[in-house]
N, CA and C atoms as an extended XYZ file, in Angstrom:
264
Properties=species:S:1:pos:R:3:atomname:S:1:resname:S:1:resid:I:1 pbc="F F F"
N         0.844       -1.160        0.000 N   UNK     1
C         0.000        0.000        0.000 CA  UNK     1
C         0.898        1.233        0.000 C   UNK     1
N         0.934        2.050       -0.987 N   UNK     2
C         1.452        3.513       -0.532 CA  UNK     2
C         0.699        4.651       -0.314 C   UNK     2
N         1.387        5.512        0.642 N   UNK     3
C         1.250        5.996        1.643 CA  UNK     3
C         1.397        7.218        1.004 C   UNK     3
N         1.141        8.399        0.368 N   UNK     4
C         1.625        9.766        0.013 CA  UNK     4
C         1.689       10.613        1.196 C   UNK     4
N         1.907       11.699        0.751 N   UNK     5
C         2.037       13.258        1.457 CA  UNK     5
C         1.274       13.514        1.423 C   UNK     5
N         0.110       13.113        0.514 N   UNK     6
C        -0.873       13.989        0.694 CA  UNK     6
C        -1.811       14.519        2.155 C   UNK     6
N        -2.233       15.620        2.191 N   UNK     7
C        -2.632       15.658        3.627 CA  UNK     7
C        -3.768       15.029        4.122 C   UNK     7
N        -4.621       14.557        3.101 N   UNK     8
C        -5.428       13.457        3.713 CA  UNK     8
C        -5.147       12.138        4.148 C   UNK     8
N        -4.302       11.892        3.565 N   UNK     9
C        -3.145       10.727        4.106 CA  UNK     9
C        -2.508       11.033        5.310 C   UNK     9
N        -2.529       11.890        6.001 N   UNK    10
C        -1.821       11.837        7.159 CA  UNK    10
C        -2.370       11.051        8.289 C   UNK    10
N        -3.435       10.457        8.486 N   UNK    11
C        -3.716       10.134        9.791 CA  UNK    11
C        -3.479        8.177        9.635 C   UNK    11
N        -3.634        7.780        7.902 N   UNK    12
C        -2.569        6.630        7.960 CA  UNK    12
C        -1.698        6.315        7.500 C   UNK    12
N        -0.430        7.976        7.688 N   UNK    13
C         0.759        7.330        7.801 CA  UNK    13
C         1.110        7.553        9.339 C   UNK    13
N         0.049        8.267       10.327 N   UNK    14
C        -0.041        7.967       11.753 CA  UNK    14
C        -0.016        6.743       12.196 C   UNK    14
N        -1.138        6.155       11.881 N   UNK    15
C        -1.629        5.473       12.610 CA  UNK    15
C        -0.522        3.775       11.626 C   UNK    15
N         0.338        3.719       10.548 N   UNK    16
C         1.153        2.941        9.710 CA  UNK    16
C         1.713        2.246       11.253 C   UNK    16
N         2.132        2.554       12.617 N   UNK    17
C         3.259        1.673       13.330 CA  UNK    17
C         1.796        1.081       13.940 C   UNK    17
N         1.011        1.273       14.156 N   UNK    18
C         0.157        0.732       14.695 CA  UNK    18
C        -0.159       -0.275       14.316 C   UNK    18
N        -0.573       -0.639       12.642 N   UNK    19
C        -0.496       -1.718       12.234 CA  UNK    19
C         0.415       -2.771       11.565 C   UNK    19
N         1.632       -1.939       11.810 N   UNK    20
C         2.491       -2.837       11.514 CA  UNK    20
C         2.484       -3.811       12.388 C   UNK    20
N         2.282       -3.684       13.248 N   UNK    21
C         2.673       -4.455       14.687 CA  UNK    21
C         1.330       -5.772       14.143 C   UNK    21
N         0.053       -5.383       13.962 N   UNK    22
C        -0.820       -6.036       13.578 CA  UNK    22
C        -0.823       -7.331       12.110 C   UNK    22
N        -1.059       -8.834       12.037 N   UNK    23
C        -0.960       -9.813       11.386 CA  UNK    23
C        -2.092       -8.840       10.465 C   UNK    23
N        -2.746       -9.714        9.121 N   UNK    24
C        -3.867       -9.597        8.766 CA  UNK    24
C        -4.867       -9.703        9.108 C   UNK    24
N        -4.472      -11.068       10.242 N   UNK    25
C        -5.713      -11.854       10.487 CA  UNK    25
C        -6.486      -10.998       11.849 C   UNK    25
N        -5.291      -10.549       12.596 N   UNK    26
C        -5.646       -9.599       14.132 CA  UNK    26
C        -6.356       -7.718       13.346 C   UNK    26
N        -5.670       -7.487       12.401 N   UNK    27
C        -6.282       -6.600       11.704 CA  UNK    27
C        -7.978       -7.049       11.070 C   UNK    27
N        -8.119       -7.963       11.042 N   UNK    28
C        -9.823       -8.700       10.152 CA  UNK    28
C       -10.814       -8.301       11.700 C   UNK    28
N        -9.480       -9.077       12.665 N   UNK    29
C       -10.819       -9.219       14.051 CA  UNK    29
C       -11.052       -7.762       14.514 C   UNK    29
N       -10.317       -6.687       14.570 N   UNK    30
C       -10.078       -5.178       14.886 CA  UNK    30
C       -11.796       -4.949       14.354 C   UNK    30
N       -11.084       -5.368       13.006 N   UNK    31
C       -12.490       -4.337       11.940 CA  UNK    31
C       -13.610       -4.622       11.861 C   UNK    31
N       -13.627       -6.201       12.821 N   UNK    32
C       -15.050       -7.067       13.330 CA  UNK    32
C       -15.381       -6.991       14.752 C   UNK    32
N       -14.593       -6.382       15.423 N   UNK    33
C       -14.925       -6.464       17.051 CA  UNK    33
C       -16.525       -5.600       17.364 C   UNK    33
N       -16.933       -6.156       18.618 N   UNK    34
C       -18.267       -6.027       18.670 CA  UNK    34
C       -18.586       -6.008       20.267 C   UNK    34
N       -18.783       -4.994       20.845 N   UNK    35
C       -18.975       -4.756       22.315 CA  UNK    35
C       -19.579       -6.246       22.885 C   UNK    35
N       -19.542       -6.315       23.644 N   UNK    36
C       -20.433       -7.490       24.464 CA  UNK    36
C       -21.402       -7.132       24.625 C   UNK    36
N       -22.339       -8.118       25.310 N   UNK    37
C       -23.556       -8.282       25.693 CA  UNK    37
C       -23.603       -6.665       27.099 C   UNK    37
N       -22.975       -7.451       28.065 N   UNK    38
C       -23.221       -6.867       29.314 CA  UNK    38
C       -22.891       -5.257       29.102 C   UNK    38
N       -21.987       -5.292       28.407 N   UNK    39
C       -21.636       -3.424       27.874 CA  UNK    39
C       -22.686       -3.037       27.466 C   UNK    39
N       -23.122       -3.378       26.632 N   UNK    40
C       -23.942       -3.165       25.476 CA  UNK    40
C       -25.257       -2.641       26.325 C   UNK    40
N       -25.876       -3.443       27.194 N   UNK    41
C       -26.794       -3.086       28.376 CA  UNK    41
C       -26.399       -1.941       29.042 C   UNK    41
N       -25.258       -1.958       29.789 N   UNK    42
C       -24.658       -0.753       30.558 CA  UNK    42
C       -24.867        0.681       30.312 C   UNK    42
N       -24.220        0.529       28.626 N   UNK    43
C       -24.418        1.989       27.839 CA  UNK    43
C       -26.031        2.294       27.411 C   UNK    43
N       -26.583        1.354       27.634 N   UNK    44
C       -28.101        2.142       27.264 CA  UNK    44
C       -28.779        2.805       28.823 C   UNK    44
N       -28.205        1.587       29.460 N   UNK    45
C       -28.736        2.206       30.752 CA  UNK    45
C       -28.004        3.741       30.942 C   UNK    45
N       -26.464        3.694       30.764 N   UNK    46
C       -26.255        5.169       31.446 CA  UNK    46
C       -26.825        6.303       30.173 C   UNK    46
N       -27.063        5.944       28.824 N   UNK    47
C       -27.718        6.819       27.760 CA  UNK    47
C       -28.979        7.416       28.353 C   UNK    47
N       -29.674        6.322       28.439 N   UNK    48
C       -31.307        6.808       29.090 CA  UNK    48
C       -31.056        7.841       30.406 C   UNK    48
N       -30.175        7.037       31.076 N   UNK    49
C       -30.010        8.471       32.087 CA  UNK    49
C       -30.051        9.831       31.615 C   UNK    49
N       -28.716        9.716       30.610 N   UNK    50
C       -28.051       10.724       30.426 CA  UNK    50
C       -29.086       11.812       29.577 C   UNK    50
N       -29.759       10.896       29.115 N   UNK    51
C       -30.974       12.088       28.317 CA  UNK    51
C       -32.054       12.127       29.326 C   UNK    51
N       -32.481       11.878       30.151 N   UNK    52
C       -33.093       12.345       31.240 CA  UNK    52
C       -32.547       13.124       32.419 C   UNK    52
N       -31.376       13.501       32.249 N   UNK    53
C       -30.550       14.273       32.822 CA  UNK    53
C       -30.605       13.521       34.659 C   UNK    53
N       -30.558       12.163       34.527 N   UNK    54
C       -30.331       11.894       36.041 CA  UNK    54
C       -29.000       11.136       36.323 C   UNK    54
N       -27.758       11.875       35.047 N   UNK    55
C       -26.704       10.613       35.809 CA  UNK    55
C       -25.876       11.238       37.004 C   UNK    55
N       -25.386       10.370       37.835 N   UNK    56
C       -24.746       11.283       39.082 CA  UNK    56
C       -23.216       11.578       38.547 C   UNK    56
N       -22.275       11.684       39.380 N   UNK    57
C       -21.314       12.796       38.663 CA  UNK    57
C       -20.181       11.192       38.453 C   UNK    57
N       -20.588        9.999       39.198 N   UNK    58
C       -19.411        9.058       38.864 CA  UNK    58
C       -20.336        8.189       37.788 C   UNK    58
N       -21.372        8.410       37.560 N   UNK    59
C       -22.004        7.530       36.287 CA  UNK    59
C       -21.493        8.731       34.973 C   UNK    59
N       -21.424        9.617       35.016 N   UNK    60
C       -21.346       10.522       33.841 CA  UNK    60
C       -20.003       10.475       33.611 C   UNK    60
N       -19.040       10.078       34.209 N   UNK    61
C       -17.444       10.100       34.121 CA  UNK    61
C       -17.582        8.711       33.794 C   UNK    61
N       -18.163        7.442       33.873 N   UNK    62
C       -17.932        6.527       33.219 CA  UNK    62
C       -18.767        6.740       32.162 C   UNK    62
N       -19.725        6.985       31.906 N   UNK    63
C       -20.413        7.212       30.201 CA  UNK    63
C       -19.279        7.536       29.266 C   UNK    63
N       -18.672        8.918       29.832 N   UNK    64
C       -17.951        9.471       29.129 CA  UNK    64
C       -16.700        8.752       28.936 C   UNK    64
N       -16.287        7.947       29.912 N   UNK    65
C       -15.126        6.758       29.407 CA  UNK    65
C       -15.621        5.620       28.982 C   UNK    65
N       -16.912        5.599       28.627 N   UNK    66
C       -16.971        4.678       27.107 CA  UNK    66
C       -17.070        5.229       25.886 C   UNK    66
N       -17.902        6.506       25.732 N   UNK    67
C       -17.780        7.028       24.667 CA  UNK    67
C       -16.079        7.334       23.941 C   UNK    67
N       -15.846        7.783       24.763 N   UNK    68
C       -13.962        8.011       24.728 CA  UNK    68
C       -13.221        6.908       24.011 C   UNK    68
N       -13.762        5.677       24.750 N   UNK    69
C       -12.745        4.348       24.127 CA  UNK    69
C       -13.830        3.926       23.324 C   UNK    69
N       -14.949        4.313       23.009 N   UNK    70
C       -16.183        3.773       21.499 CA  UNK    70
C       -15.644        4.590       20.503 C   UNK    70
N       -14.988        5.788       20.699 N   UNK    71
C       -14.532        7.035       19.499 CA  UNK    71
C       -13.208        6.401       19.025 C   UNK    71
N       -12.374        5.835       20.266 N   UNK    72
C       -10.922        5.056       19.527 CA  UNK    72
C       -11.401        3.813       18.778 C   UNK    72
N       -12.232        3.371       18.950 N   UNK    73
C       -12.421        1.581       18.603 CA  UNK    73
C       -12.825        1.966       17.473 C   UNK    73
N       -13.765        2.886       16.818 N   UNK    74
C       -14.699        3.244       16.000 CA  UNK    74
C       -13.533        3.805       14.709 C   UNK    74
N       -12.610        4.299       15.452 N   UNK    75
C       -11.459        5.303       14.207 CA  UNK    75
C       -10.664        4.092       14.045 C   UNK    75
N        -9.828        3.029       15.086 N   UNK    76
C        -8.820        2.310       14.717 CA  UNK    76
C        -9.648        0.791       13.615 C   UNK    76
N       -10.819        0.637       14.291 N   UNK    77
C       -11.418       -0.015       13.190 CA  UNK    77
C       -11.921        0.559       11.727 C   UNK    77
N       -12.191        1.741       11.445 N   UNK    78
C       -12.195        2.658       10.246 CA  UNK    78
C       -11.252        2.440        9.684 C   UNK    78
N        -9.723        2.271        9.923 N   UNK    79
C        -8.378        2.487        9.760 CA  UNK    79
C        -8.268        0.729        9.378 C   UNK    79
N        -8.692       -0.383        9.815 N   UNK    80
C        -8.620       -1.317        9.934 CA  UNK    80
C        -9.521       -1.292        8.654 C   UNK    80
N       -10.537       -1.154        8.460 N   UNK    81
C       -11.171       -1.537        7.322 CA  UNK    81
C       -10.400       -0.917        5.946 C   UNK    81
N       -10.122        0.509        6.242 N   UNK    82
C        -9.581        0.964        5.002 CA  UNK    82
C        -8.184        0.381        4.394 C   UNK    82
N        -6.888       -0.519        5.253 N   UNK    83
C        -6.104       -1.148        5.176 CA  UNK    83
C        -6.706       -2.333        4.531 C   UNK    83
N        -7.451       -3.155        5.395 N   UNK    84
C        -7.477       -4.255        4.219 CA  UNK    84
C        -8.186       -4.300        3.204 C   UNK    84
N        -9.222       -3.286        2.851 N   UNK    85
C        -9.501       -3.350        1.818 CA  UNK    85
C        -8.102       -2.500        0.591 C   UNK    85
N        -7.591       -1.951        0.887 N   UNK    86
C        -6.063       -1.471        0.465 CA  UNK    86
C        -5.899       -2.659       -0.324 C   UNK    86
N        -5.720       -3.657        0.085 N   UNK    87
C        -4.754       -5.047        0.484 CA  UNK    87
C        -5.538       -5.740       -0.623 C   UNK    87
N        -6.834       -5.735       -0.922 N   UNK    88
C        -7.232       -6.655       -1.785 CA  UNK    88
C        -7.018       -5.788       -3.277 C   UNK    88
């Protein structure tokens, strides 16, 4: 795959050591990963809060540290899809 200068290209020739480190096959599961069950429950429960404005101040600091690591999972799998489809 090459990589230009161009400046839309910059965020994967960022994110290039990241997957180097990554097989194909650990790159396939990246771009397939899928919250669990019990998460999956969690975040609706603290959502519904959160739009009813009743979360307390340590439920709203964990909402916000899933959204946080749902925004990384969401970009490094973006990045994951756009690599292997590169590849074919």
């Amino acid at each position: 795959m090459s990589l230009t200068n161009e400046p839309h290209q910059a965020f994967h020739r960022g994110t290039a050591p990241i997957f180097e480190l990554l097989t194909p096959e650990q790159t396939r599961k990246l771009a397939d990963l899928r919250a669990d069950a019990g998460l999956t429950v969690r975040l609706s429960e603290l959502a519904e809060k959160a739009n009813e404005g009743e979360l307390s101040g340590r439920e709203r600091a964990e909402y916000e540290a899933y959204i946080e690591a749902n925004n990384l999972l969401a970009t490094l799998q973006a990045e994951a899809r756009f690599r292997l489809s590169a590849r074919s």
